[in-house]
C-alpha positions as a Markdown table, in Angstrom:
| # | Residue | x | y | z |
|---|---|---|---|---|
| 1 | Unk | 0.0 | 0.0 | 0.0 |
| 2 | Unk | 1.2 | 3.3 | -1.2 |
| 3 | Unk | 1.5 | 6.3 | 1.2 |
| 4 | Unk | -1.2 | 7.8 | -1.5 |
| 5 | Unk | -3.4 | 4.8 | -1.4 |
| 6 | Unk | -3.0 | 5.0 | 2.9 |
| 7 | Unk | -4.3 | 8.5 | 2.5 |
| 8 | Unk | -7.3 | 7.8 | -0.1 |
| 9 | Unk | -8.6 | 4.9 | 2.7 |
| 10 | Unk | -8.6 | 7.3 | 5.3 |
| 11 | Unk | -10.5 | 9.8 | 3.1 |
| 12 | Unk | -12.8 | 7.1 | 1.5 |
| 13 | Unk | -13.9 | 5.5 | 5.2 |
| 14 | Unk | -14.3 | 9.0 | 6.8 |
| 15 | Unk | -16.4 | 10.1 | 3.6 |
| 16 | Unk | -18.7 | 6.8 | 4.2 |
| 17 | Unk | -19.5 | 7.3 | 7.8 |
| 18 | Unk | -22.9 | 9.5 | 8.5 |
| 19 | Unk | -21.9 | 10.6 | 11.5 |
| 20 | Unk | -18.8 | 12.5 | 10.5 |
| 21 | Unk | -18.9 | 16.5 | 9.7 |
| 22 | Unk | -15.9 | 17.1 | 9.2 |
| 23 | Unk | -12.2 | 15.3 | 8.2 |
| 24 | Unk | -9.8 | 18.1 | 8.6 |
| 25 | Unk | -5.9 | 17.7 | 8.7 |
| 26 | Unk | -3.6 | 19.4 | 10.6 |
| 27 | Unk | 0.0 | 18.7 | 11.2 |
| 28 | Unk | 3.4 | 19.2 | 9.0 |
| 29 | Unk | 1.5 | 17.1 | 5.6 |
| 30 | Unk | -1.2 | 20.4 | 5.6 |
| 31 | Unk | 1.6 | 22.9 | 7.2 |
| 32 | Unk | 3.2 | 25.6 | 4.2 |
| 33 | Unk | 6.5 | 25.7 | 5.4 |
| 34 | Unk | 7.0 | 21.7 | 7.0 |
| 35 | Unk | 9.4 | 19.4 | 5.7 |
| 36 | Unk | 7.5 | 16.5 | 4.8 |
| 37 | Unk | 9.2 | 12.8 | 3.8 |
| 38 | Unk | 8.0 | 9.4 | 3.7 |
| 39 | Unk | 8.1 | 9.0 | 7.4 |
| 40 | Unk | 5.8 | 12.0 | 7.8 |
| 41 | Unk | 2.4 | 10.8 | 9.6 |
| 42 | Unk | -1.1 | 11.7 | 8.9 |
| 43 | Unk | -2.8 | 13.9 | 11.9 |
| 44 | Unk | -6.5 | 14.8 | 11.3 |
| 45 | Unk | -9.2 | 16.5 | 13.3 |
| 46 | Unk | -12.5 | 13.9 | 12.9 |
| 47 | Unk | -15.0 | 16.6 | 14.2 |
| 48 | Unk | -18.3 | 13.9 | 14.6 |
| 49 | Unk | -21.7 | 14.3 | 16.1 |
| 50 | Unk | -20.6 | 12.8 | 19.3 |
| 51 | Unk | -17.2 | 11.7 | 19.9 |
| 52 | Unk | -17.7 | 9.8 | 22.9 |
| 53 | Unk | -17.9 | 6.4 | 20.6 |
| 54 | Unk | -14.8 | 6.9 | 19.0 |
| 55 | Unk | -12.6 | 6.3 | 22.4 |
| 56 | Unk | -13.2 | 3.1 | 21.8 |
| 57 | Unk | -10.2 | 1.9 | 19.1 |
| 58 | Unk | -12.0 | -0.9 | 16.9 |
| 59 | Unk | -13.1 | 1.8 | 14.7 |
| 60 | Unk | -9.5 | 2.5 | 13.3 |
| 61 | Unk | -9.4 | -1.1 | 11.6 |
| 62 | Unk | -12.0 | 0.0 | 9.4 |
| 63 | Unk | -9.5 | 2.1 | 7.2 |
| 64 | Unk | -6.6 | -0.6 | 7.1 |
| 65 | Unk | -5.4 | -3.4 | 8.8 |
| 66 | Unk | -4.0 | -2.3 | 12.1 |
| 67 | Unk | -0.9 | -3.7 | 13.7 |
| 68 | Unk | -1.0 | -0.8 | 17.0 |
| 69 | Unk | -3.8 | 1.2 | 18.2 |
| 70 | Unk | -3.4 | 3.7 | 21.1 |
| 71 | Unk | -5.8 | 6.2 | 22.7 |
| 72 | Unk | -4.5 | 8.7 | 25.3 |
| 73 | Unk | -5.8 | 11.5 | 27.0 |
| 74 | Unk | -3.9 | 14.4 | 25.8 |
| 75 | Unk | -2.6 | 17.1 | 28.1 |
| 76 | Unk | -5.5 | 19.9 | 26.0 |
| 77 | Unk | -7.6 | 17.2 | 27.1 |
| 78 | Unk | -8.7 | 15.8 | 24.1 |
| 79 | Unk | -8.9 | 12.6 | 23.3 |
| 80 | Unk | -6.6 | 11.2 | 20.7 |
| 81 | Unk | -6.5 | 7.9 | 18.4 |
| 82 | Unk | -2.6 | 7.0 | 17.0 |
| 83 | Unk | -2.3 | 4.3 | 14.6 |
| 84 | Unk | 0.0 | 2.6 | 13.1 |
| 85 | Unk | -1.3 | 0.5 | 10.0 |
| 86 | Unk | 0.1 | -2.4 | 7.5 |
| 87 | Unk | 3.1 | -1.2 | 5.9 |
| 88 | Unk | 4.1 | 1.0 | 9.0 |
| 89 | Unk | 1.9 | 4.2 | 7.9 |
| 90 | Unk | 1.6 | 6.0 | 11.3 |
| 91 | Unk | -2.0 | 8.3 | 11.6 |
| 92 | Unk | -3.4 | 10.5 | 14.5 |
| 93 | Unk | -7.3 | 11.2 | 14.7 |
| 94 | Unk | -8.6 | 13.8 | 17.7 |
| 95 | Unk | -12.6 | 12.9 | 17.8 |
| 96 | Unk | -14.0 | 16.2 | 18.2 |
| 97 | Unk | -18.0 | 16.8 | 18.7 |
| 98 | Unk | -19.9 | 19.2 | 16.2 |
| 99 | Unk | -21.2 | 21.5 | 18.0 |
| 100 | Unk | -18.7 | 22.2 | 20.6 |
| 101 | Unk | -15.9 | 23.1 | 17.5 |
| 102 | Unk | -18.6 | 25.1 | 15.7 |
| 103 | Unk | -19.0 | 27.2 | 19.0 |
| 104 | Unk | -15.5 | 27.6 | 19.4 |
| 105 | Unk | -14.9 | 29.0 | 15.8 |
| 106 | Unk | -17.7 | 31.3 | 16.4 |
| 107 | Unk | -16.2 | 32.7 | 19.4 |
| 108 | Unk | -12.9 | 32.8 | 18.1 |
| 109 | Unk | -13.9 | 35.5 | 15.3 |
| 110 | Unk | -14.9 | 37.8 | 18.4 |
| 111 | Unk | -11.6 | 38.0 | 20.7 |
| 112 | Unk | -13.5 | 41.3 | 22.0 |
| 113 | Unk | -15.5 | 39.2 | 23.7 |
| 114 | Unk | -13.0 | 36.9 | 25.3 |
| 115 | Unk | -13.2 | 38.0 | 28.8 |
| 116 | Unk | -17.2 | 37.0 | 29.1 |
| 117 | Unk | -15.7 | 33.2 | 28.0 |
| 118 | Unk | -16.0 | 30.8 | 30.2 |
| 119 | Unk | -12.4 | 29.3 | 30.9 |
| 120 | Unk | -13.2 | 26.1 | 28.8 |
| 121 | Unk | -14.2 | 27.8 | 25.8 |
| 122 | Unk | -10.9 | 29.5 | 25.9 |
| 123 | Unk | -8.9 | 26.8 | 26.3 |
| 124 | Unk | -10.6 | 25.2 | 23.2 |
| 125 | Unk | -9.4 | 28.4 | 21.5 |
| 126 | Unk | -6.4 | 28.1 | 22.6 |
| 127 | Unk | -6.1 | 24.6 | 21.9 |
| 128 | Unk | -7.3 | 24.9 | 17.7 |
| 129 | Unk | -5.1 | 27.7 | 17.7 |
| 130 | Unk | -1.8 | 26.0 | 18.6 |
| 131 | Unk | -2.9 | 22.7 | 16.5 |
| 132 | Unk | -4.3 | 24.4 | 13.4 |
| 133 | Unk | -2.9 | 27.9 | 13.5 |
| 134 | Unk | 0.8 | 26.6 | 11.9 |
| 135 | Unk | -1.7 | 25.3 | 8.4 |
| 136 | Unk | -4.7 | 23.0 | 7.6 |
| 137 | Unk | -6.8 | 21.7 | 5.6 |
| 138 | Unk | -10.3 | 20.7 | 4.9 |
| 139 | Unk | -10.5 | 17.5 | 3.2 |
| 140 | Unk | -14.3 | 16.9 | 4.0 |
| 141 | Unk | -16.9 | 19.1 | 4.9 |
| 142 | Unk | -17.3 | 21.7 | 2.9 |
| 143 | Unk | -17.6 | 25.5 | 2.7 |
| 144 | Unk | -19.0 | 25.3 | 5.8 |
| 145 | Unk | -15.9 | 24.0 | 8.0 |
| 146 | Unk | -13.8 | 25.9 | 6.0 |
| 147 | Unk | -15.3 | 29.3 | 6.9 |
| 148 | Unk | -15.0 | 28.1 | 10.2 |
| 149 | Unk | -11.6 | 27.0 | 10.6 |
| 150 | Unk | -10.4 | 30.1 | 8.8 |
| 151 | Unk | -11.2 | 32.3 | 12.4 |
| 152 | Unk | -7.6 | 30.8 | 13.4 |
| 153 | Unk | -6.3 | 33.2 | 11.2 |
| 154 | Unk | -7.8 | 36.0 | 13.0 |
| 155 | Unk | -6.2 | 38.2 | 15.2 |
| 156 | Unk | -6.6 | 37.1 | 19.0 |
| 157 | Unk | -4.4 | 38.3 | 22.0 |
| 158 | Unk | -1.5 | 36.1 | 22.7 |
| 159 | Unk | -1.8 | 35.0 | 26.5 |
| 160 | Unk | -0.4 | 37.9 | 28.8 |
| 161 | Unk | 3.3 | 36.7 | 30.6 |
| 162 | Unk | 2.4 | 38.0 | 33.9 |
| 163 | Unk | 4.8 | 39.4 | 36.7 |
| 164 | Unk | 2.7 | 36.6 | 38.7 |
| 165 | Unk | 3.5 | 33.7 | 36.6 |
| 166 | Unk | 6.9 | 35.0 | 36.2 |
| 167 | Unk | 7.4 | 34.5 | 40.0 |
| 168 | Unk | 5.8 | 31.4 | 40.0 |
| 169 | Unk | 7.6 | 30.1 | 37.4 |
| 170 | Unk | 11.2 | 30.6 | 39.2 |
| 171 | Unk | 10.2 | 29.1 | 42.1 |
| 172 | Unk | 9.2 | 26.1 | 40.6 |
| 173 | Unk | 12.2 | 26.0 | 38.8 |
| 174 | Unk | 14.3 | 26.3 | 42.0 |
| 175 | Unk | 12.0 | 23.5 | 43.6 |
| 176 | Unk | 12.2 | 21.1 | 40.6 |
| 177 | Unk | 15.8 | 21.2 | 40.2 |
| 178 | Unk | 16.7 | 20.7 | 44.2 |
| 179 | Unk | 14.3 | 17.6 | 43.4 |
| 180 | Unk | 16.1 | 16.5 | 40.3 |
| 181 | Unk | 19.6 | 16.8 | 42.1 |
| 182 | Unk | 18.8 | 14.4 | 45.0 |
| 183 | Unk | 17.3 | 12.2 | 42.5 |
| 184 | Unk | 20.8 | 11.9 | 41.1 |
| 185 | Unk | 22.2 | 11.8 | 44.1 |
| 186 | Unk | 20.5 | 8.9 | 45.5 |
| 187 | Unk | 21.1 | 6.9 | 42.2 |
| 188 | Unk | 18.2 | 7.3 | 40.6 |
| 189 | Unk | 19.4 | 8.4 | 37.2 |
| 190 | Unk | 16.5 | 7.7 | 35.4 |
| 191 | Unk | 14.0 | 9.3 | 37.5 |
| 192 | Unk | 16.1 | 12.3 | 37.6 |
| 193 | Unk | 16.4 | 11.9 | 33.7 |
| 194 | Unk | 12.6 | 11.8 | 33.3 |
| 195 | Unk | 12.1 | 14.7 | 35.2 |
| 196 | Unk | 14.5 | 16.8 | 34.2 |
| 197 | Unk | 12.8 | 16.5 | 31.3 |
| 198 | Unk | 9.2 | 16.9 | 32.5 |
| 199 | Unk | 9.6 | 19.8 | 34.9 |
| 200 | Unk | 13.1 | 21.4 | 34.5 |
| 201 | Unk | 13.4 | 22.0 | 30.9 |
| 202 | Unk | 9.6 | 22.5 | 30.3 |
| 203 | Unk | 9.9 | 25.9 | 32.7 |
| 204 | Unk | 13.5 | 26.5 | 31.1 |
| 205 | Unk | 11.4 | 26.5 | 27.8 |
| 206 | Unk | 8.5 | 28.7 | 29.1 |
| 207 | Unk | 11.1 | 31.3 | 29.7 |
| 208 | Unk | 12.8 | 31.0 | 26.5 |
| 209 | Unk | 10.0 | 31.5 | 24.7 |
| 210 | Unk | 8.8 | 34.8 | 26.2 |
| 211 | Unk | 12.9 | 35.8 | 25.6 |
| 212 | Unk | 12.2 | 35.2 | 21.7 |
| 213 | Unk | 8.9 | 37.7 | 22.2 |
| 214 | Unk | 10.4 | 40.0 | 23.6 |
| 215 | Unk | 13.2 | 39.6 | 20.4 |
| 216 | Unk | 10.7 | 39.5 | 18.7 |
| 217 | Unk | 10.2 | 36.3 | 17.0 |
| 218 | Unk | 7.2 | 34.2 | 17.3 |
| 219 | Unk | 8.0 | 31.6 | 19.8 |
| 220 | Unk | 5.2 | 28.4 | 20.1 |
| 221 | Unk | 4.7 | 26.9 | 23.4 |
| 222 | Unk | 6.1 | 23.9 | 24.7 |
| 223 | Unk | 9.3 | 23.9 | 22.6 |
| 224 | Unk | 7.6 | 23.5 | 19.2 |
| 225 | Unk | 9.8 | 24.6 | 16.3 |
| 226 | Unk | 12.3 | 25.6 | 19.0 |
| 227 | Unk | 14.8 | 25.5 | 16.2 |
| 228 | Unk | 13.5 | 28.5 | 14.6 |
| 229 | Unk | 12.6 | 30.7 | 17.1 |
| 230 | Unk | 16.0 | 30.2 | 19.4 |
| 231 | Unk | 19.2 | 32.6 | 18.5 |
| 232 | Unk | 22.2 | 30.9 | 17.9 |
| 233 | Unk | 23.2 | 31.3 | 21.7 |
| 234 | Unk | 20.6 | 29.3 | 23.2 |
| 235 | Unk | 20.2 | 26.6 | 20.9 |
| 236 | Unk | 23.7 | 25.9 | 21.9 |
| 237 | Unk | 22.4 | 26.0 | 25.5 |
| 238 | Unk | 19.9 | 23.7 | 24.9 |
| 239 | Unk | 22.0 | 21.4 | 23.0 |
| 240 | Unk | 22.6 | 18.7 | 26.2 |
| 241 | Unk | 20.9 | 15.4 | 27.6 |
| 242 | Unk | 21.1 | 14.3 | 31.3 |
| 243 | Unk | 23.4 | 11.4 | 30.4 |
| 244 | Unk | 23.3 | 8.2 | 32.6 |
| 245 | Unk | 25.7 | 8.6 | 35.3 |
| 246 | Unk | 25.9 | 11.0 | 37.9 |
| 247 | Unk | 29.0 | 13.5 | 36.5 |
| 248 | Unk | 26.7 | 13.5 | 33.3 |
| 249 | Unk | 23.3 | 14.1 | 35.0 |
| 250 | Unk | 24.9 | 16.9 | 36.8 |
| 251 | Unk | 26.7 | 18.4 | 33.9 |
| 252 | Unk | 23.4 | 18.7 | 32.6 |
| 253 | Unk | 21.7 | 20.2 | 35.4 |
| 254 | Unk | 24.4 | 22.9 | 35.8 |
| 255 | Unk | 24.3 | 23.9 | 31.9 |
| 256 | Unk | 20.4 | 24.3 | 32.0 |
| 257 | Unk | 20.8 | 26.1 | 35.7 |
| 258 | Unk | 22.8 | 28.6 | 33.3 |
| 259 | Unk | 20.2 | 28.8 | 30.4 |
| 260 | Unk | 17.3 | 29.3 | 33.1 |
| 261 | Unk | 19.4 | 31.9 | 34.9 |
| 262 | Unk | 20.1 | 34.2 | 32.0 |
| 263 | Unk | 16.5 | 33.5 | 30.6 |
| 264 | Unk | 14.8 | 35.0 | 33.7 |
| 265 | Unk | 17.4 | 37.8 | 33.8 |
| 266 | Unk | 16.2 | 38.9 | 30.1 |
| 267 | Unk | 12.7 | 38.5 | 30.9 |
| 268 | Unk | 12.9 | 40.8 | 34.0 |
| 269 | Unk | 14.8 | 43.1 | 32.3 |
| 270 | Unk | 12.3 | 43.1 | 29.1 |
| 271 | Unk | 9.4 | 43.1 | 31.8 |
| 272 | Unk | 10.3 | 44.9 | 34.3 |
| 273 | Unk | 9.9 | 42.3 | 36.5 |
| 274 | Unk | 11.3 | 41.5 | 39.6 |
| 275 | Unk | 14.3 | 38.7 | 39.9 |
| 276 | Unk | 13.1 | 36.5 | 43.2 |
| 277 | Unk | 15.7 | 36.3 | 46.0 |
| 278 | Unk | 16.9 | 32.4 | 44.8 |
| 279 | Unk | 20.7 | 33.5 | 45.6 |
| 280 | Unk | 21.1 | 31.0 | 48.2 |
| 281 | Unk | 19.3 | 28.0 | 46.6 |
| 282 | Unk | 21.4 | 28.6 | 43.6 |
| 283 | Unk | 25.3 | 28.4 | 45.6 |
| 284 | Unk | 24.2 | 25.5 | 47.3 |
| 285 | Unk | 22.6 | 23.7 | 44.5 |
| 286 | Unk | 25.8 | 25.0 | 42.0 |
| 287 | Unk | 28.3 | 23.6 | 44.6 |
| 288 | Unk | 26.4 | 20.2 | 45.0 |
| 289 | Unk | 26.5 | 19.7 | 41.3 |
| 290 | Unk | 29.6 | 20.9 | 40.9 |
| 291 | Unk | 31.1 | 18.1 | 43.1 |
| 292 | Unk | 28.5 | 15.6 | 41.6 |
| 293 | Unk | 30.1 | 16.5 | 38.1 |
| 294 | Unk | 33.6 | 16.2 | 39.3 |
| 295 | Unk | 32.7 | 12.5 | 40.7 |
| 296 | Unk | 33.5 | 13.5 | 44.1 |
């Protein structure tokens, strides 16, 4: 089976079901400016009447035969089907119901209503706008869907990066990497690898990305694209895994202590925020580290 005739079954069996509205695809294949290969996957919205049937997977072998299904519960708390079909063809579905997308497309084409939103609604903006807002396309549905997807390419206020949540943010980070440190210490690399990852670098990458505002380039959250929103300087920071032994674990630790620390500097400088008293927190942690990388 071709990658062509993969994509023509998933068009053909969503184009037979009654209860689907909508096949729309998102992802690099319906992004302008993605590099797409013959690994690339499929990712598609499957907007439905109601999509509480389709978390259950046996629906998936209906478009080819299936070697893996998976359904997760993202973190935008959506439900999401991953395949991967004969022939290794990997494809994502997110079921979404009718009426909720169509009321989120209306509101998004009034962001001078926003505040009167409740929170869900706006987190369903915020969500199509992350997933969709990089390109799409509307294979089925019409017109219709397309009007309605087309409100991501209105204007609507990117989330304000508060003085609060700048506060919050490097305590966490202070708290997190203590954590991480003792996890290493005690021999538990790869817990301290896993959340190094997890929490560390995902608040290192919060900062970064209100940095590359500020510079004005158009950061995405949660690292996406990093690559081309990042100057030179901090891709280099970034460039670094834990490792598996301690010396490498702490390396690691003490490079992305340095990334955080100049990230937040920027920020509260760009801001005009104020830099939380973490002096202490950081000798001790930078001199624990320090003798962790030196294998002592």
């Amino acid at each position: 089976m071709t990658s062509a005739e993969f994509e023509a079954r998933i068009v053909g069996w969503a184009n037979a079901r009654r209860d689907v509205e909508a096949l729309v695809q998102i992802g690099s294949r319906a992004q302008p400016a993605a590099e797409v290969d013959a690994w690339s996957d499929w990712d598609y919205h499957l907007v439905v009447r109601d999509a509480r049937p389709y978390a259950n997977p046996a629906w998936a072998a209906e478009i080819a035969p299936a070697w893996c299904v998976h359904v997760e519960r993202t973190e935008r708390a959506v439900t999401k089907l991953s395949g991967v079909f004969a022939g290794g063809w990997e494809a994502d579905f997110v079921p979404l119901t009718a009426w909720q997308m169509r009321l989120v497309c209306w509101a998004m084409r009034r962001p001078g209503w926003r505040r009167l939103f409740p929170r869900p609604l706006r987190q369903g903006i915020a969500n199509l706008r992350l997933i969709a807002g990089p390109g799409y396309r509307v294979v089925l549905g019409g017109p219709a869907w397309e009007r309605r997807y087309a409100a991501v390419r209105g204007p609507w206020p990117d989330p304000v990066f508060g003085a609060d949540q700048f506060r919050q943010c490097q305590a966490a980070f202070w708290r997190h990497a203590v954590w991480v440190f003792k996890k290493s210490a005690r021999g538990e690399l790869r817990a301290a690898a896993r959340w190094h990852g997890r929490e560390v670098l995902e608040l290192v990458y919060l900062l970064l990305a209100e940095e590359a505002r500020l510079g004005g380039r158009r950061a995405r959250p949660e690292a996406r694209k990093a690559e081309r929103w990042l100057e030179p300087e901090r891709l280099r920071q970034t460039e670094l895994a834990p490792g598996w032994s301690r010396a490498e674990q702490a390396r690691a630790q003490l490079a992305t202590i340095d990334v955080f620390s100049a990230a937040a500097r920027a920020v509260a400088a760009g801001r005009g925020f104020a830099l939380e008293p973490h002096a202490e927190i950081e000798r001790w942690l930078r001199a624990e580290l320090g003798r962790m990388a030196a294998g002592s």
